[in-house]
C-alpha positions in Angstrom: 156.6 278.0 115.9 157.0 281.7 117.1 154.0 283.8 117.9 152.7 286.5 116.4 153.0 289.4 118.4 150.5 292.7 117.6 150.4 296.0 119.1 147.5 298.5 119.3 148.0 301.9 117.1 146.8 304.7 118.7 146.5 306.7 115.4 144.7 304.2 113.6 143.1 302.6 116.6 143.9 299.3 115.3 146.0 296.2 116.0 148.7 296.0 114.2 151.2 293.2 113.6 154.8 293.7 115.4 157.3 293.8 113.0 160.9 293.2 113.8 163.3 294.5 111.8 166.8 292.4 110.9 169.0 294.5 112.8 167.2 294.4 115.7 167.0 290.3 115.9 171.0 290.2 114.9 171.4 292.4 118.2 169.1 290.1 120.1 170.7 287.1 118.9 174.3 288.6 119.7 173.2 289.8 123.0 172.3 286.5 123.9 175.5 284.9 122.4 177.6 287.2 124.1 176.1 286.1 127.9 176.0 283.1 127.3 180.0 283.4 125.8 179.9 285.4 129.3 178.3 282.6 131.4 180.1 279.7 129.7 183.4 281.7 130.5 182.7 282.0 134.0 181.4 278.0 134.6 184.9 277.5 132.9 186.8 279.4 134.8 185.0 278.0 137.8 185.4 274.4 136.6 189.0 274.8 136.1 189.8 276.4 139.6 187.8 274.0 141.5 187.2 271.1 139.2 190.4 269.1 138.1 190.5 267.4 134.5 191.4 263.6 134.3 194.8 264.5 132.9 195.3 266.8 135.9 194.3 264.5 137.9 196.8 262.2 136.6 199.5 264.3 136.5 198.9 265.3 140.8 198.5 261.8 141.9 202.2 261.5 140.2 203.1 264.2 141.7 202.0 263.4 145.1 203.5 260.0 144.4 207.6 261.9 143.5 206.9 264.2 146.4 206.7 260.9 148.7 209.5 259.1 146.9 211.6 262.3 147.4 211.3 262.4 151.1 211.6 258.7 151.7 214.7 259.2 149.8 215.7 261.6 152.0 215.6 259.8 155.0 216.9 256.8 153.4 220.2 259.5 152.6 220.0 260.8 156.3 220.4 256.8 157.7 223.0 256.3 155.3 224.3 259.4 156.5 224.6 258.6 159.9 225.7 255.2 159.2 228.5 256.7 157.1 229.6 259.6 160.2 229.8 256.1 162.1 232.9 254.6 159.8 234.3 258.4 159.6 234.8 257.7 163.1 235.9 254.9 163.5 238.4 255.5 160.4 239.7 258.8 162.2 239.9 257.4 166.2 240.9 253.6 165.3 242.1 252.6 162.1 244.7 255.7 161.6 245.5 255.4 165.5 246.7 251.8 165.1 248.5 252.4 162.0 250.4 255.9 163.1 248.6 258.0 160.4 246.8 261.6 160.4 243.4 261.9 160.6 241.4 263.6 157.8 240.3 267.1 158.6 236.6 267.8 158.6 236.8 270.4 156.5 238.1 267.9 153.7 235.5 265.7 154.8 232.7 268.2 155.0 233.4 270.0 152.0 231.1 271.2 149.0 230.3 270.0 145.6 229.7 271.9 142.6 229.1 275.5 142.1 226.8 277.8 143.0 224.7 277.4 139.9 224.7 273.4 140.0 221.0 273.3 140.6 219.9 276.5 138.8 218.1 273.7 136.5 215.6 272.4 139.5 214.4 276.2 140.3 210.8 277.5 139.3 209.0 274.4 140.7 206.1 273.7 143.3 209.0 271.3 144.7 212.1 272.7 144.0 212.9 273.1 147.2 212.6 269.5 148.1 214.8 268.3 144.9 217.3 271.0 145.4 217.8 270.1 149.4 217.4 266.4 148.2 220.2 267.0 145.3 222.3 269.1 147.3 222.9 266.3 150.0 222.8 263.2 147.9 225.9 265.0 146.2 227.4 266.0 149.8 227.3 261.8 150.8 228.7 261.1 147.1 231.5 262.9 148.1 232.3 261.8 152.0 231.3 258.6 150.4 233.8 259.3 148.0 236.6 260.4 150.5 236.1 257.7 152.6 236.6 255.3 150.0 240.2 256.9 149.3 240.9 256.5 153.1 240.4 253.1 153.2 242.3 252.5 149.9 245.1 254.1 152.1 244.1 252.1 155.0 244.5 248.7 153.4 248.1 250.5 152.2 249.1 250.9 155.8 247.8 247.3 156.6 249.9 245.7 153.9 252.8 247.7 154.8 252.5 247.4 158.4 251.9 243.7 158.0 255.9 244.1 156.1 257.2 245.7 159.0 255.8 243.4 161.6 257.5 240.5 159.5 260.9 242.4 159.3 261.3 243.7 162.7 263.6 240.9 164.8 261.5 239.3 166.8 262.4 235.7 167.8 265.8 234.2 169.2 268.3 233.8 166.6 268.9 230.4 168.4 266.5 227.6 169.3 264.8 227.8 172.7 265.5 224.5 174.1 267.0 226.2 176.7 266.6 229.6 177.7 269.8 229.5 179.7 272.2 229.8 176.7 272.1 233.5 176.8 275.6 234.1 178.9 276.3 237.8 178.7 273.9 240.7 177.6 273.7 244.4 176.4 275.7 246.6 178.0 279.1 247.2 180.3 280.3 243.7 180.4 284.6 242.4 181.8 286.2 241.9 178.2 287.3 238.2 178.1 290.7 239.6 176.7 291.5 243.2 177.6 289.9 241.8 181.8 288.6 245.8 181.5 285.2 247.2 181.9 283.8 247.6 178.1 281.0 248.3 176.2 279.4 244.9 174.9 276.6 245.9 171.7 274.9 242.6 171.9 273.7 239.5 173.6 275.8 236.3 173.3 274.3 232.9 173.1 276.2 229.8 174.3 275.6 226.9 171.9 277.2 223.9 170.7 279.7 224.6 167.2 277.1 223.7 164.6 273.7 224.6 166.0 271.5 226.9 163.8 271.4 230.5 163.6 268.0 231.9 162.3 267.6 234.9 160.6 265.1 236.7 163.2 263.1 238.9 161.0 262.6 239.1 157.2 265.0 240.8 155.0 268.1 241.3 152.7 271.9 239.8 153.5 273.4 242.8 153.4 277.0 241.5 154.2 278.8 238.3 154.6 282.3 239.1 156.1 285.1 236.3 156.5 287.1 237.7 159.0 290.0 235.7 161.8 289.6 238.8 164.1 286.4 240.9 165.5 283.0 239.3 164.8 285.0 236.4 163.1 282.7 234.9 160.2 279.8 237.6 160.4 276.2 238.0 158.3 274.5 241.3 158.6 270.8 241.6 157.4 269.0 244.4 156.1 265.3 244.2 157.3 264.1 247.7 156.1 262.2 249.9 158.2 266.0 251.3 159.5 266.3 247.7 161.5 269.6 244.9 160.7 271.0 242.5 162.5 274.5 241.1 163.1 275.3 237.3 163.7 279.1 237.1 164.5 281.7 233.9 164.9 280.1 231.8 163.1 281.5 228.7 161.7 279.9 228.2 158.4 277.4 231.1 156.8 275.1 229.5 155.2 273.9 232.5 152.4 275.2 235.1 150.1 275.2 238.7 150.1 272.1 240.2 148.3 269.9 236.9 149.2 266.2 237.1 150.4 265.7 235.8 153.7 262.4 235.3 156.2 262.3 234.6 160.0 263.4 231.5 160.8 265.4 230.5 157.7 268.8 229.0 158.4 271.4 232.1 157.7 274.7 230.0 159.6 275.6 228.0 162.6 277.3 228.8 165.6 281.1 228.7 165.8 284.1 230.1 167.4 285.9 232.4 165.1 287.4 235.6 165.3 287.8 237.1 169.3 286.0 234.6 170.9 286.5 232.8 173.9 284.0 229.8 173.3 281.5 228.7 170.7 278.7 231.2 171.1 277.0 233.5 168.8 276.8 237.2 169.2 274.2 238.9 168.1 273.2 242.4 167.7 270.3 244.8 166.4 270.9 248.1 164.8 268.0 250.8 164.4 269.1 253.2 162.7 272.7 253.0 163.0 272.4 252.8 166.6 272.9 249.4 168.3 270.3 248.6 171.1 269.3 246.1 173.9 268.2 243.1 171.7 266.9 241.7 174.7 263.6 243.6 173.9 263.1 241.9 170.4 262.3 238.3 171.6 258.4 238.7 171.9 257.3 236.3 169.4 259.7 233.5 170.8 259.0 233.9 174.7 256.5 233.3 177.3 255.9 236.1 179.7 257.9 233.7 182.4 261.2 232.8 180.4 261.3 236.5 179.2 261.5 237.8 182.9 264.3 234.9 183.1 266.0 236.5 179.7 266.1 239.9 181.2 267.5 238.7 184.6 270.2 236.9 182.8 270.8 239.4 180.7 271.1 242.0 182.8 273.9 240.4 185.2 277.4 242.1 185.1 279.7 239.3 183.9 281.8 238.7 181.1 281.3 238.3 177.9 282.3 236.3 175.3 284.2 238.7 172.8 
């Protein structure tokens, strides 16, 4: 219960009872609300810079929690990184060295992603730095990622192709090796068994037995079977592609039709004595190109290192030859 307050009166020299009037307690009583509305302000103000809220707290322990996430990401992305320069490599000095293709430039390799504005959406943040550098080079290995993929998809192109051409290009004896000395006259300026002048011979010439099996040395397509009494006699010429064919000449039976699929080492003839020849024997020739070369240099699947020193020596003796 309040207490009565009193006040002496000069004029009537008496105490006299304090009397507050209305107005005067409503201006106490908002004077008092207004510091403490003052003082509650400032503890709040205080609490809220220095003091965190549950929900707060919450929300900065997540926070905390992306901000780690983000950078083990990143150095999950700079491993992968490194891991992925590695195959760059190796894609650029190995596999396009072995199969005869360009290189990609780094500029292709290294080159950006998006526009300017592509991350305008992660700006305005305590982090945005971190998920805009983060962003920015998880979208730069997306794209060498991206590349490389597509080089190896033309990789595995080459590989299937080159695997063709290493099946096409002649490359055994078109003759059984039993004996290594059948070959009786090779490439080059051999004595013409007819004319007894110095001529150019465009083959090699095998000595065999009428009948023995000719091989087709390399996969490919007949592209001609010639009957003939003069020249290469009874001939088969095969397309292998790649600007290589081959010519198998006096033959005494052919043994396929033009326009027929062939692989190395099916039967394509066997050896006879037809057209100007001197002796059963098969002559055989390689065209690249339209050119005709040594064919002596097209036995490396079918030779030792040995009998294909002994090839060359007998090949390369001046003697005659056999048409």
């Amino acid at each position: 219960m309040a207490k009565t307050k009193y006040y002496f009166n000069t004029d009537s020299l008496k105490f006299e009872r304090v009397v507050v009037s209305f107005r005067k307690r409503l201006l106490r009583v908002l004077g008092w609300l207004s510091t403490a509305a003052v003082f509650g302000s400032i503890v709040l103000l205080l609490a809220y810079s220095f003091l965190d809220s549950p929900k707060e707290k919450q929300l900065k322990r997540e926070l905390n929690a992306m901000s780690f996430q983000y950078e083990l990401l990143q150095q999950r992305m700079e491993l992968a990184s490194a891991v992925l320069e590695d195959l760059q490599k190796r894609d650029d000095q190995v596999y396009r060295v072995i199969f005869e293709a360009e290189a990609i430039p780094p500029e292709v390799r290294a080159a950006g992603y998006g526009g300017v504005n592509r991350y305008k959406d992660l700006e305005g943040f305590d982090n945005s730095e971190l998920m805009t550098n983060t962003s920015r080079n998880m979208d730069k290995l997306y794209k060498r990622l991206y590349i490389q993929s597509k080089s190896y998809d033309e990789v595995f192109e080459l590989v299937k192709k080159k695997a063709e051409l290493l099946a096409s290009i002649p490359a055994i004896q078109p003759i059984t090796k039993r004996s290594i000395a059948r070959l009786a006259s090779g490439f080059g300026h051999r004595i013409h068994p007819i004319y007894k002048t110095y001529m150019m011979h465009e083959g090699i010439d095998f000595t065999a037995p009428i009948g023995t099996e000719i091989y087709a040395t390399g996969n490919g397509t007949i592209a001609k079977v010639e009957y003939n009494g003069r020249g290469y006699g009874n001939n088969v010429v095969v397309n292998h592609g790649y600007g290589y064919s081959t010519l198998y000449g006096h033959m005494s039976r052919v043994a396929v039709r033009a326009g027929q699929k062939v692989k190395r080492g099916d039967v394509i003839g066997y050896v006879g004595n037809t057209g100007s020849s001197t002796g059963p024997h098969l002559h055989y020739e390689v065209i690249k190109n339209g050119k005709k070369i040594d064919p002596i240099h097209f036995f490396f699947n079918d030779l030792t290192a040995e009998e294909y020193d002994i090839v060359r020596e007998q090949a390369s003796q001046s003697n005659q030859s056999f048409d």
